[in-house]
ZATI-400412 format. One record per residue (C-alpha): x, y, z; residue in three letters. Coordinates in pm, whole numbers, padded with zeros to 5 digits, always signed. Example, Ala and Ser with C-alpha at 12.3 -4.5 7.8 and 13.67 -1.06 7.14 Angstrom:
+01230-00450+00780ALA+01367-00106+00714SER
This chain:
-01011+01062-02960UNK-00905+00895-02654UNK-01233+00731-02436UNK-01280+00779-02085UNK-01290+00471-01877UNK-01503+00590-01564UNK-01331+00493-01226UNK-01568+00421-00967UNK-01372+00325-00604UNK-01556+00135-00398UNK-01317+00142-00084UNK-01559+00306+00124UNK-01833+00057+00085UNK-01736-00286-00051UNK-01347-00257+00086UNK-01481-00147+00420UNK-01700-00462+00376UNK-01319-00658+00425UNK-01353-00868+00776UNK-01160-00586+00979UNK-01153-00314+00795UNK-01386-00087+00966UNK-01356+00271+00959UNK-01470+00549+01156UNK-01644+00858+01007UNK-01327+01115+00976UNK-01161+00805+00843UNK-01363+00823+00556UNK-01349+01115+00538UNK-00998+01145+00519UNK-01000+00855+00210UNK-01308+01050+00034UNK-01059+01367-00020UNK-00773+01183-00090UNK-00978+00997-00360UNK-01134+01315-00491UNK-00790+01510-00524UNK-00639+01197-00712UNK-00888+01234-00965UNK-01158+00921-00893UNK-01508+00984-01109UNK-01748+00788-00859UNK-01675+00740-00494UNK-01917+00505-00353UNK-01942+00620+00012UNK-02105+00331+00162UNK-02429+00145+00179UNK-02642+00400+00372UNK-02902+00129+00524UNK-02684-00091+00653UNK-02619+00117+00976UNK-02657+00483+01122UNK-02249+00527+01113UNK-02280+00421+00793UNK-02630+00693+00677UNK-02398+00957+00853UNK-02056+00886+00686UNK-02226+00912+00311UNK-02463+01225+00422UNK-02101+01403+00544UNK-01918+01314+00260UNK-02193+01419+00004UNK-02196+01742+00165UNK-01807+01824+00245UNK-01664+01638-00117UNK-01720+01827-00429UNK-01622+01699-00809UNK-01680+01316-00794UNK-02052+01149-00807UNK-02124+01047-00480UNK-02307+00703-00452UNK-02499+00533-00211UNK-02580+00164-00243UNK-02916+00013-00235UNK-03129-00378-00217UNK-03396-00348-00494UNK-03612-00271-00155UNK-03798+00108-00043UNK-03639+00129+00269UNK-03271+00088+00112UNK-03341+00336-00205UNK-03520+00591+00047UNK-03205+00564+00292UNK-02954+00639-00022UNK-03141+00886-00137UNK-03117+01091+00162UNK-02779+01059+00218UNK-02675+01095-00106UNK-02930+01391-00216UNK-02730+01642-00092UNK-02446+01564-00319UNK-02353+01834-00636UNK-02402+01525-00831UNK-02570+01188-00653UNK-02610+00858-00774UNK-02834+00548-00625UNK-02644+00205-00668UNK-02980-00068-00704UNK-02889-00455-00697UNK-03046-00752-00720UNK-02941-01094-00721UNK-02978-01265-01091UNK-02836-01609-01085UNK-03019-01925-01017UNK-02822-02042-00736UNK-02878-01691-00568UNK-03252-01675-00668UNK-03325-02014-00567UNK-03156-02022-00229UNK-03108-01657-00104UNK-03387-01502-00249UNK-03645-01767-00334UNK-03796-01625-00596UNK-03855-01693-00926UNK-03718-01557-01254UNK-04058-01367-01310UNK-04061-01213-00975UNK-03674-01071-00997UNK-03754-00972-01360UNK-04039-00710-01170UNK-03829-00620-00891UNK-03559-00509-01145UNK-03792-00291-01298UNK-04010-00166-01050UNK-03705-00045-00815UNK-03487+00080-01103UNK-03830+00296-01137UNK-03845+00414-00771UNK-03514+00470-00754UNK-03582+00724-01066UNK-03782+00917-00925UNK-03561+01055-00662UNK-03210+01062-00871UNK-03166+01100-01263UNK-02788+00890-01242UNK-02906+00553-01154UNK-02691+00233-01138UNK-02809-00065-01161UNK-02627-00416-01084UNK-02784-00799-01158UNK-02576-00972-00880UNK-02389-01278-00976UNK-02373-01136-01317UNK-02095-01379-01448UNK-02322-01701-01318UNK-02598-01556-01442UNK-02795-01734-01771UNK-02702-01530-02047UNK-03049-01495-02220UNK-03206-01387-01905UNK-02935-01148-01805UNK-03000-01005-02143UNK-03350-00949-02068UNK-03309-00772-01709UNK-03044-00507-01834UNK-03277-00439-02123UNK-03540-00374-01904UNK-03359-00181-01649UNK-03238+00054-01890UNK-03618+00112-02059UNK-03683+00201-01672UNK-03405+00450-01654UNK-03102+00305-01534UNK-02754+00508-01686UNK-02523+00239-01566UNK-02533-00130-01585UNK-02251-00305-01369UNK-02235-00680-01427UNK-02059-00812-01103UNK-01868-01141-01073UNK-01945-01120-00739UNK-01752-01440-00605UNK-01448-01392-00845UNK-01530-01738-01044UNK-01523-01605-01415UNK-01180-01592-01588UNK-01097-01309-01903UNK-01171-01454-02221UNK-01508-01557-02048UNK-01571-01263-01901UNK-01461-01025-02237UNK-01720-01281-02437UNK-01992-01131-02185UNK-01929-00782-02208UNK-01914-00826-02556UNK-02261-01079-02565UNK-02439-00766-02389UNK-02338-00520-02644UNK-02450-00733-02908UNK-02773-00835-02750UNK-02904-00611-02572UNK-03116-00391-02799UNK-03023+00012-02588UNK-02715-00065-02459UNK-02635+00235-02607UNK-02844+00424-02368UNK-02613+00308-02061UNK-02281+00295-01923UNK-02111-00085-01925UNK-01956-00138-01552UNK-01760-00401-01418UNK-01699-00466-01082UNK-01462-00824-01055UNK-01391-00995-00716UNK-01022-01179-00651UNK-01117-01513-00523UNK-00889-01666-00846UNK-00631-01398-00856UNK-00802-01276-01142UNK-01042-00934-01071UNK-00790-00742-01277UNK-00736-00945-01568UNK-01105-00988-01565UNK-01162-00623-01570UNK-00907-00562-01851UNK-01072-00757-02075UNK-01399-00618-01956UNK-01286-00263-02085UNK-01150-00441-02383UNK-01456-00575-02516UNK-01685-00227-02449UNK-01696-00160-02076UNK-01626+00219-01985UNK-01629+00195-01613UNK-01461-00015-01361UNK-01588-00043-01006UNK-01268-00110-00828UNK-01071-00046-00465UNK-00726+00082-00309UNK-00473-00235-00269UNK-00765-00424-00341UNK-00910-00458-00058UNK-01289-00570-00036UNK-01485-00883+00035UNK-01277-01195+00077UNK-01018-01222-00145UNK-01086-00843-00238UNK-01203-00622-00551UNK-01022-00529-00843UNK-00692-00371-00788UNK-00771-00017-00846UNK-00382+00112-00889UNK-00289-00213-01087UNK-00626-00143-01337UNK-00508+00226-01393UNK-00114+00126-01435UNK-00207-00170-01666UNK-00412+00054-01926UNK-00200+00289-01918UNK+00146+00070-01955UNK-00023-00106-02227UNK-00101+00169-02482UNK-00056-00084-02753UNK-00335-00279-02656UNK-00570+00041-02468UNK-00423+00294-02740UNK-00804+00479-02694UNK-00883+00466-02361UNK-00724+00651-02032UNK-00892+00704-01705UNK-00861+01084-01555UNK-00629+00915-01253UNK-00346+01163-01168UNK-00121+00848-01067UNK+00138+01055-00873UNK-00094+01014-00547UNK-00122+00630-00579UNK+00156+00555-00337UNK+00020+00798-00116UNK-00311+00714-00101UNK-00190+00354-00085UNK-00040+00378+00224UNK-00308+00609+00391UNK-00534+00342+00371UNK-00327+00058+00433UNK-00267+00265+00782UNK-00613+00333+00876UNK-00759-00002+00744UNK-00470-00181+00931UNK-00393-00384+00608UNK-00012-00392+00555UNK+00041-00393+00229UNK+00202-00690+00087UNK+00582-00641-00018UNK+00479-00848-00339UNK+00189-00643-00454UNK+00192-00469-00795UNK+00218-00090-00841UNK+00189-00049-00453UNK+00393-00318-00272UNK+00719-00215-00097UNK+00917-00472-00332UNK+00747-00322-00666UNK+00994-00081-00761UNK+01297-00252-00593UNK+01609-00453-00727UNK+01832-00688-00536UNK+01962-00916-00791UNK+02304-00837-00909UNK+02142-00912-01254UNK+01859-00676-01260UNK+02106-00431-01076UNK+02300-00386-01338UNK+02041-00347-01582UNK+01850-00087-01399UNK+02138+00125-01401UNK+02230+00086-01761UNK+01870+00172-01813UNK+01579+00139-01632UNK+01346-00010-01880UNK+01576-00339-01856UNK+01387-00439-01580UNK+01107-00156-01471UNK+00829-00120-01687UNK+00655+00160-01487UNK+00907+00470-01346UNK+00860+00429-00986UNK+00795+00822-01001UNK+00488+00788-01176UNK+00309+00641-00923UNK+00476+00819-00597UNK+00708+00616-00529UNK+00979+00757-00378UNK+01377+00638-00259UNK+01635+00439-00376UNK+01531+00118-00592UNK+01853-00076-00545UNK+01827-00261-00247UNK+02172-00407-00134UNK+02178-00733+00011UNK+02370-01058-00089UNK+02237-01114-00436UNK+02396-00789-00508UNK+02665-00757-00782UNK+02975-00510-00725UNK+02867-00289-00978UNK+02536-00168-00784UNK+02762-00153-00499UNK+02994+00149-00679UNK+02708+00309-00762UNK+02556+00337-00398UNK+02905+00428-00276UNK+02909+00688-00524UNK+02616+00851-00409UNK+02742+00856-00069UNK+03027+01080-00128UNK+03282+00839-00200UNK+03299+00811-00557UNK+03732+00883-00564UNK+03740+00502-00392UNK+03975+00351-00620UNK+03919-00017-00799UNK+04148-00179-00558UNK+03954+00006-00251UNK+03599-00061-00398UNK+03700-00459-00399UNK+03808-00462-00002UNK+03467-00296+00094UNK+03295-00532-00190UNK+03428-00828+00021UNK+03306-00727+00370UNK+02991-00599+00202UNK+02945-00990+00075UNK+03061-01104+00452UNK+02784-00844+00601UNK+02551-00926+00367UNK+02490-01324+00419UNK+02461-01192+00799UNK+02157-00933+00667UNK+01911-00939+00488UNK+01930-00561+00426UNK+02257-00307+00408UNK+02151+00009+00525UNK+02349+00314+00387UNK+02473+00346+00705UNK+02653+00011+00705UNK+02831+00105+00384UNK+02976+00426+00581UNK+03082+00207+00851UNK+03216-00057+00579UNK+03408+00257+00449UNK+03534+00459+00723UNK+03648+00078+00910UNK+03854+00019+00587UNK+03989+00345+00527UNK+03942+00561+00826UNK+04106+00379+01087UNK+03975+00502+01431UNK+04160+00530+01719UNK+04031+00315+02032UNK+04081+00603+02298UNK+03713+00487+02494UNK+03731+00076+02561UNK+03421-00105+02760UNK+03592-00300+03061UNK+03263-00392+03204UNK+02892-00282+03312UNK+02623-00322+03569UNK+02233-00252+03550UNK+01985-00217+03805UNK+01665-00210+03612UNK+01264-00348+03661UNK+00911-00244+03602UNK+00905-00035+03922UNK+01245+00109+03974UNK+01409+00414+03820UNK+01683+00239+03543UNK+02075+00300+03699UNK+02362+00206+03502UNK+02762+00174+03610UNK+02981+00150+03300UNK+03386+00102+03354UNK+03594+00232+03073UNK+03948+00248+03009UNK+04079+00576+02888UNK+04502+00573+02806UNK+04531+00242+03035UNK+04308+00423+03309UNK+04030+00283+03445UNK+03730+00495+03514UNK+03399+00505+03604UNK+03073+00667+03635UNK+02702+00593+03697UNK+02389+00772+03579UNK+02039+00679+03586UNK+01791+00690+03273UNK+01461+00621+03035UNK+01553+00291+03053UNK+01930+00072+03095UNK+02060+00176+02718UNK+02007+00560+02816UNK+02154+00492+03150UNK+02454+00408+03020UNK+02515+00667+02773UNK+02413+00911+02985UNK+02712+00713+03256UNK+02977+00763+02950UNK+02845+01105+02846UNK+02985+01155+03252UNK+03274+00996+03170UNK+03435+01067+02861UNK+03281+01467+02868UNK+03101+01427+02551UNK+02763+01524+02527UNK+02587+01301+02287UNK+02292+01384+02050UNK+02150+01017+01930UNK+02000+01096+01587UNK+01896+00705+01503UNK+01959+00389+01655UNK+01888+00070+01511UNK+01852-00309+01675UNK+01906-00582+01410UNK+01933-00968+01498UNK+02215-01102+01248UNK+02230-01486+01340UNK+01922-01701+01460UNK+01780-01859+01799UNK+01775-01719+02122UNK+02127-01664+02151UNK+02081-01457+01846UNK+02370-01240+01780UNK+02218-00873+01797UNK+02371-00578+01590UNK+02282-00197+01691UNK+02370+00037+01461UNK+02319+00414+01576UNK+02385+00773+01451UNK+02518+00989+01682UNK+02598+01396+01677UNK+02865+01577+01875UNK+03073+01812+01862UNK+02943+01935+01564UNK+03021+01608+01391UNK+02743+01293+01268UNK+02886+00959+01259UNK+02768+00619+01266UNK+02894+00334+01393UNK+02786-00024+01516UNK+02832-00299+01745UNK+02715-00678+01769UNK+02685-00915+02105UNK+02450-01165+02218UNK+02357-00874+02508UNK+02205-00594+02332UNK+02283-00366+02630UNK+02670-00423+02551UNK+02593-00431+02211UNK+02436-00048+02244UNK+02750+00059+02488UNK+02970-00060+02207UNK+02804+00124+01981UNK+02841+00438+02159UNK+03155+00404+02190UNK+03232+00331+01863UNK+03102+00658+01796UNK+03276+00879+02041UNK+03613+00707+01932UNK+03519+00778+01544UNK+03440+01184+01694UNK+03764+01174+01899UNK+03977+01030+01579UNK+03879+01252+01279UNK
């Protein structure tokens, strides 16, 4: 029978604790469903003493979220178990969170107390803390610095007292795996009713290491993981909740038994809600989550994708949420990745011969961008093999335009050797002067996108707008580049109407 490895998200206490990632109350609020509906088994709401925001935000959510346990962290002190409790006692199913500091350095020079003295606070707060709540949790901080024999003793202890969980922290992110398994494994071994209690981890990233750490942590005996969204938390951050579920359950050879109740379709979502209301971006580079993770531009890894996906992606993008294209065009791409995209654009009768001409001005575009857009390839296309008739031609433009004064435009076009003219104020200079050619050429213009993209460097920069434009019931797209972006946008549009005009 498959085991059930407990997940226990800590975003809304220790990834809160990240330097700027405060969050309001409907905030958390907003997380704490999210985190319920994907399927998490402990939410730990927050640390109720620490402020009243804080009291509030785990009362609400103990009240308002119904199917995970609902925990409330607590200092082996009265005050802090008497504040959890009362925010978390009006959860279906509560849980007080106790720790206390069990390493040497942090006994000597945070706490200043001896070995004897945290021994009794361990016990005699794990037994408070029963009173109130039967699910007790109960963490000896600095676990992984800890000495062994004395760890040994406390969790022993703790457990006679009634603790149900036993989390052993490496709180600064200093242990590495194989050190780490050896200690889950030393506990089971030698600690006489560890039977009696649930094995937690909860690894910090200071290395790069939480989830390694944590995987061998569950390898070795430990049934929960205490871990966050993106990873976010103190520091360097907490153990990589998506990356912990993904990894056990990628690796069925090695976790063949054990599965955590995660419905990984909502990862990506839930990824980028709190990425939005944290303000964290989310790195492009980051496992599972990152905008980059499911994404090929390598002509190489291209073509393997599409002869099949396993090549090169061991996760389907799908089973995590991600959604969109994974084959990201730019100039590492090969020509085969290329025919494909075209394809799915509608223009899969190009012939060989037509697919190499738009190949080479996809290579020329490409060492100008660092992305091609869909919409580039239609221009590529329709430039190549549409050819559009240049009935609307920019002679020249003036702007009146400033902080305090309505934006005017003039724009001078010639129309079948004609010159005309027209002027038309605006939002701001670009909407003057399509609003001045809308005048002008009788075409009213719908813009459904437009798009400002430098394409060379320094402040000369060559600037490309590409735009989407509908009219007369027709969408095309079209672009322009100049080192003026105004021109660049007028270009644009005209490019547009002439593309309308010609097909």
């Amino acid at each position: 029978m498959t085991e059930k490895l407990i997940i226990f998200d800590t975003t809304l206490r220790d990834g809160e604790q990240a330097p700027g990632a405060s969050l309001n109350h409907v905030e958390k609020m907003e997380i704490a469903r999210e985190l319920a509906d994907m399927g998490v088994d402990v939410i730990e709401a927050g640390f109720p003493i620490s402020s009243p925001g804080d009291f509030e935000s785990v009362k609400e959510i103990a009240k308002a979220i119904k199917g995970p346990v609902i925990c409330g962290l607590a200092r082996a002190i009265k005050a802090d178990i008497d504040a959890a409790y009362e925010a978390t006692k009006y959860a279906r199913r509560p849980r007080i969170h106790v720790f206390l500091a069990t390493s040497k350095v942090h006994m000597q020079y945070k706490l200043k107390k001896a070995e004897d003295e945290i021994f009794r606070l361990a016990v005699e707060f794990t037994k408070y803390a029963k009173k109130y709540c039967n699910d007790i949790e109960f963490s000896p901080e600095d676990a992984s610095r800890t000495e062994r024999q004395f760890l040994f003793r406390v969790l022993e202890a703790v457990i006679d007292a009634g603790a149900t969980t036993v989390n052993i922290p490496d709180t600064v992110g200093y242990t590495y795996p194989e050190e780490y398994g050896s200690l889950i494994k030393a506990i089971k071994e030698n600690v006489p009713n560890i039977d009696k209690a649930v094995i937690s981890l909860h690894c910090h990233n200071d290395l790069g290491l939480a989830v390694a750490n944590s995987l061998a942590g569950v390898k070795n005996g430990a049934r929960q993981v205490e871990c966050t969204i993106n990873g976010i938390g103190e520091r360097a951050g907490n153990c990589s909740m998506e990356e912990m579920v993904m990894g056990i359950r990628t690796r069925k050879d090695i976790f063949a038994d054990i599965d955590s109740s995660i419905k990984a379709t909502h990862i990506w979502k839930v990824s980028r809600l709190v990425s939005k209301l944290t303000g964290f971006a989310v790195a492009p580079n980051k496992a599972i989550v990152g905008g980059n993770a499911f994404r090929h531009e390598s002509g190489i890894h291209q073509d393997g994708v599409l002869k099949e996906r396993s090549t090169y992606e061991i996760i389907r993008p799908e089973d995590v949420g991600f959604t969109g294209t994974g084959i990201v065009l730019g100039k590492h791409s090969g020509r085969h990745a290329l025919a494909e995209r075209l394809k799915d654009l509608g223009y899969g009768d190009l012939t060989v011969s037509q697919i190499d001409k738009v190949n080479e001005r996809f290579k020329v575009l490409a060492d100008k961008k660092k992305t091609v857009f869909d919409d580039d390839l239609i221009s590529l296309v329709e430039d190549e093999f549409k050819p559009v008739k240049s009935l609307w031609m920019l002679e020249s433009f003036e702007i009146h335009s400033g902080s305090n004064v309505t934006p005017s435009a003039e724009v001078f076009l010639k129309f079948k050797n004609k010159a005309v003219n027209a002027r038309s104020t605006g939002d701001g200079p670009v909407d003057a002067c399509f609003k001045a050619i809308d005048k002008i050429t009788g075409i009213k213009g719908e813009l459904q996108d437009y798009r400002i993209e430098a394409v060379t460097k320094g402040k000369d920069a060559l600037g490309e707008v590409s735009l989407k434009l509908k009219a007369k019931g027709k969408i095309v797209t079209a672009r322009a580049s100049s080192t003026d972006i105004i021109e660049s946008s007028i270009r644009a549009y005209l490019n547009a109407l002439n593309k309308i005009e010609s097909f």
